[in-house]
C-alpha positions in Angstrom: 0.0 0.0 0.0 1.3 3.5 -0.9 1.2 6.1 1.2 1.5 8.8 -1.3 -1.2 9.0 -4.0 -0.2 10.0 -7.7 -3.3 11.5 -8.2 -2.8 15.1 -7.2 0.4 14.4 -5.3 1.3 17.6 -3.2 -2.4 18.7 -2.9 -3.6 15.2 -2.0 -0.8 14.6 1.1 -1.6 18.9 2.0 -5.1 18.3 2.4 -4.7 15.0 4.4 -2.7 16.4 6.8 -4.5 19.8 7.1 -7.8 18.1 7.7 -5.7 15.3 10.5 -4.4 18.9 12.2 -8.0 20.0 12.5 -9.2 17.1 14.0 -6.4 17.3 16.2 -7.4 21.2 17.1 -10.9 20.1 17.5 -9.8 17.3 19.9 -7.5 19.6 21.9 -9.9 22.2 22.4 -12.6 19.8 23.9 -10.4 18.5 26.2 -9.1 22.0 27.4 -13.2 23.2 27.9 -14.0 19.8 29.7 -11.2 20.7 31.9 -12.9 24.0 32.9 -16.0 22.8 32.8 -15.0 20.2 35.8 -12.6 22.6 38.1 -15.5 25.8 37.6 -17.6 22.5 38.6 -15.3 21.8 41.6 -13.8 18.3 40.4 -10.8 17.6 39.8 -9.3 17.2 36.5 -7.3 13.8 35.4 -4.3 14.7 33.4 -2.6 11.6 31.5 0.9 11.9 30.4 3.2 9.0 28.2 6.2 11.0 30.3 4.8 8.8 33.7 5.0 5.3 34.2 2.3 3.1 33.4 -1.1 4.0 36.0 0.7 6.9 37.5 -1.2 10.2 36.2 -2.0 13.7 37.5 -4.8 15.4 38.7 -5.2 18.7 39.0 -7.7 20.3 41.8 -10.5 23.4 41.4 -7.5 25.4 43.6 -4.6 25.3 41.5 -2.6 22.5 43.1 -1.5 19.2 41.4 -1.5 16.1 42.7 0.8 12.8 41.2 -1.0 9.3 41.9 -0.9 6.5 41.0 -4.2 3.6 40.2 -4.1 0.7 42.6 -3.6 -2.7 41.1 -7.4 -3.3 41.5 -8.3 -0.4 39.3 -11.2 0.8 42.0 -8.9 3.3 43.6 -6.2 5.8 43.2 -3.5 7.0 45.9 -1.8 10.1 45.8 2.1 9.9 45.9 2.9 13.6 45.8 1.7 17.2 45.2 3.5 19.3 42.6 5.4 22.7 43.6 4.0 26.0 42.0 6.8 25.6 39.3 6.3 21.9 38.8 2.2 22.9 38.2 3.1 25.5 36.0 5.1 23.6 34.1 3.0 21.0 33.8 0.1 23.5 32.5 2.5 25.0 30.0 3.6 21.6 28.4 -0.1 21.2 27.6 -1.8 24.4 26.7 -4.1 24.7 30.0 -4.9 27.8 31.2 -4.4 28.5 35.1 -7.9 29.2 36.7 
């Protein structure tokens, strides 16, 4: 199978990859509104991340802070390990585009 198609070339592999970037965009931008929508809510907000080990993740709280935990080996719970430092947090937010509340 071949990934490039003869038939318009160029124009065929531009409009394949504008219309995968905005699907992306539309993907990214429902994930950054959910994200408000559940801290304005007062819930926190699950951030995964491929940088952590396998069921470690973040969350992040309604009052800024950010918590690292980790999913128990029965799936049903979670345990916190740490909470981020103001720089850690904003760092964290950075990487991914979210806004800080």
């Amino acid at each position: 199978m071949d990934l490039f198609v003869r038939r318009g070339g160029f124009l065929y592999l531009y409009w394949t990859m504008t219309a995968l970037e905005t699907i992306g965009k539309i993907g990214t931008n429902a994930v950054k509104e959910l994200r408000l929508q559940k801290l304005r809510s007062g819930y926190p907000f699950m951030i995964n991340s491929n940088d952590l080990e396998s069921r470690k993740f973040y969350l992040e709280f309604p009052d800024g802070t950010i918590q690292l935990a980790c999913l128990e080996k029965d799936a049903k719970e979670f345990a916190m390990i740490r909470k981020l430092s103001t720089a850690e947090a904003q760092a964290l937010r950075a990487k991914y585009g979210f806004s800080q509340l």
